[in-house]
C-alpha positions as CSV (number, residue, x, y, z in Angstrom):
1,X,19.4,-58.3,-47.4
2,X,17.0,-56.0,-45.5
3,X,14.1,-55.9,-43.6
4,X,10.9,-58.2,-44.2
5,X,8.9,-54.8,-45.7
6,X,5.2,-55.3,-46.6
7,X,3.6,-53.0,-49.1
8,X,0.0,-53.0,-48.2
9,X,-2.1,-52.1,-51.8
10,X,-5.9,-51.2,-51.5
11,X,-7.9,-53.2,-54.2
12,X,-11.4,-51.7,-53.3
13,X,-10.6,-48.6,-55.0
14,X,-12.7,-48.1,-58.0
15,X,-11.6,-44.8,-59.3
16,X,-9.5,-45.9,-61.9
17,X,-10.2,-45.5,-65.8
18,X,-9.6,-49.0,-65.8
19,X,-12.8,-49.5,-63.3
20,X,-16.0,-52.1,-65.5
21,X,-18.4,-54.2,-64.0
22,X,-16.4,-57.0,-65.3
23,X,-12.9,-55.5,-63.7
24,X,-14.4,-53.3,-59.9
25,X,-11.3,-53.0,-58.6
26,X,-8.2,-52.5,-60.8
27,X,-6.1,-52.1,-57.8
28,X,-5.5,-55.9,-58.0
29,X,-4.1,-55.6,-61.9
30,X,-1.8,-52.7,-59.7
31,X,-1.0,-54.9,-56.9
32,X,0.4,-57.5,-59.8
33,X,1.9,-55.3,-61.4
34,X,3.9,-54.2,-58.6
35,X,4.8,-57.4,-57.7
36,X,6.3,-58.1,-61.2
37,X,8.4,-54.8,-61.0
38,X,9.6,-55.7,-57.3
39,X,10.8,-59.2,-59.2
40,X,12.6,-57.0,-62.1
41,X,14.9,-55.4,-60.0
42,X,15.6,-58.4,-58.0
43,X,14.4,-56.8,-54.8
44,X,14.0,-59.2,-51.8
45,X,12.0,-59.4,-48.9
46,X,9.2,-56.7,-50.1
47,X,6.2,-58.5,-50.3
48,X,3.0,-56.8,-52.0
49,X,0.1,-57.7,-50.1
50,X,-3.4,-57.0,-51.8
51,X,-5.7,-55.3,-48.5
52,X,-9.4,-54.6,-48.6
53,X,-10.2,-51.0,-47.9
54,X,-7.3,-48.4,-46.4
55,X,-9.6,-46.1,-46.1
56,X,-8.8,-43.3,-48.4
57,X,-11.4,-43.5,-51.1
58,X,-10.5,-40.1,-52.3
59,X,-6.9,-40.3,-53.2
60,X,-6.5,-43.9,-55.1
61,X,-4.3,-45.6,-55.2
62,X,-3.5,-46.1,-52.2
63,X,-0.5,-48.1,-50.6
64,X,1.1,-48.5,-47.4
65,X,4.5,-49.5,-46.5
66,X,5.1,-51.0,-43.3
67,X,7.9,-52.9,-41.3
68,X,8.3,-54.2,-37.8
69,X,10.3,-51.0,-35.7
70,X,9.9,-48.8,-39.3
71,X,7.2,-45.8,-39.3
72,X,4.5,-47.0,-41.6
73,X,4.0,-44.6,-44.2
74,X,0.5,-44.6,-46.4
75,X,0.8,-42.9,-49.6
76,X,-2.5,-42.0,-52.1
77,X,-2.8,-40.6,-55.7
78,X,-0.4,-43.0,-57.7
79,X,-1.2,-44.6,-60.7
80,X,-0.2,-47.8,-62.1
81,X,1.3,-46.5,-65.5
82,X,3.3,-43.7,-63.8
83,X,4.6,-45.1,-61.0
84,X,5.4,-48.5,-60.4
85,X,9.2,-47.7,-60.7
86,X,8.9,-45.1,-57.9
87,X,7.3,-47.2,-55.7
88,X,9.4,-49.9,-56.4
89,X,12.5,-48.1,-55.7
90,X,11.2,-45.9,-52.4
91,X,10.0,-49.7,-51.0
92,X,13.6,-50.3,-51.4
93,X,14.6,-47.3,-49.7
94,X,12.2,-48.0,-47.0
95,X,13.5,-51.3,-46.5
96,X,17.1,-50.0,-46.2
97,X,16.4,-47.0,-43.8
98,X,16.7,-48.0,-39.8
99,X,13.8,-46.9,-39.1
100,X,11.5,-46.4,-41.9
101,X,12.0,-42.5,-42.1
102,X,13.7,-42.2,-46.1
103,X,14.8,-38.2,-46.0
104,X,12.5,-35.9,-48.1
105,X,15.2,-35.5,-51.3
106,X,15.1,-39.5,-51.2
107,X,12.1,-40.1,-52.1
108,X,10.0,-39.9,-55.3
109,X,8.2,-37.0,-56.0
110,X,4.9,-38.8,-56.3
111,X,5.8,-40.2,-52.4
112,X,6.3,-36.5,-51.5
113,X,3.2,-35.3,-53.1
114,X,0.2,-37.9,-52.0
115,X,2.1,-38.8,-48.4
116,X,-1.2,-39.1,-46.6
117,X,0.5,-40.1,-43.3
118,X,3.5,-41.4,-41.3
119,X,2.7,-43.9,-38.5
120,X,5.1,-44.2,-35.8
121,X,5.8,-47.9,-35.0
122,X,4.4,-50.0,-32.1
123,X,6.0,-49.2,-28.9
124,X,7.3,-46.2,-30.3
125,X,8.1,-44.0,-27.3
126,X,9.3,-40.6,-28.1
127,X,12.6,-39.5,-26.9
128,X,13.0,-37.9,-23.5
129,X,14.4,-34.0,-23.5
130,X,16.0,-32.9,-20.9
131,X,14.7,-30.0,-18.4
132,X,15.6,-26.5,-19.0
């Protein structure tokens, strides 16, 4: 068993081919779908939490990943159809690391490509070097 993880998944987003008048914001039908896969593989403790707004308009969908002490790491430009294995599978990752940092060849290509950015955690202090 691993950390508590959240994924954080924007449902404001609207450009999606999926997008009516009766359906604005698909990223909720994502968020579910998410969920589901998270149940298929039986992974516990990663919670998918629907959030208004992350901000990043341009690159949807948009989710975050974030744990107490891990980096938080918000990633844009996946899609529902494509990716929900990915996503599943890096949360897991995430969720195993110590401290949220997955290595580059770890993770799925669409996390390398639409990595939008990598938050340290609260209280993060970085390490002291020693003078020359």
């Amino acid at each position: 068993m691993g950390a508590n993880v959240d994924v954080f998944v924007c449902v404001t987003c609207a450009a999606d081919a999926r997008w009516t008048k009766e359906n604005p914001h698909p990223g909720a039908g994502f968020a579910d779908a998410l969920s589901a896969k998270l149940a298929d593989i039986k992974a516990e403790n990663i919670t998918v939490r629907q959030v208004e707004c992350l901000a990043v308009c341009k690159r949807p969908h948009t989710i975050a990943l974030a744990a107490d002490g891990k980096w938080t790491y918000l990633i844009g430009d996946l899609k529902a159809d494509d990716h929900l294995e990915d996503i599943a599978n890096a949360a897991v990752a995430f969720q195993q690391s110590e401290n949220g940092l997955v290595p580059w060849k770890e993770r799925p290509l669409c996390f390398r490509q639409g990595v939008i950015s990598r938050t340290p955690p609260l209280g993060f202090e970085h390490p002291a070097t020693e003078p020359a």
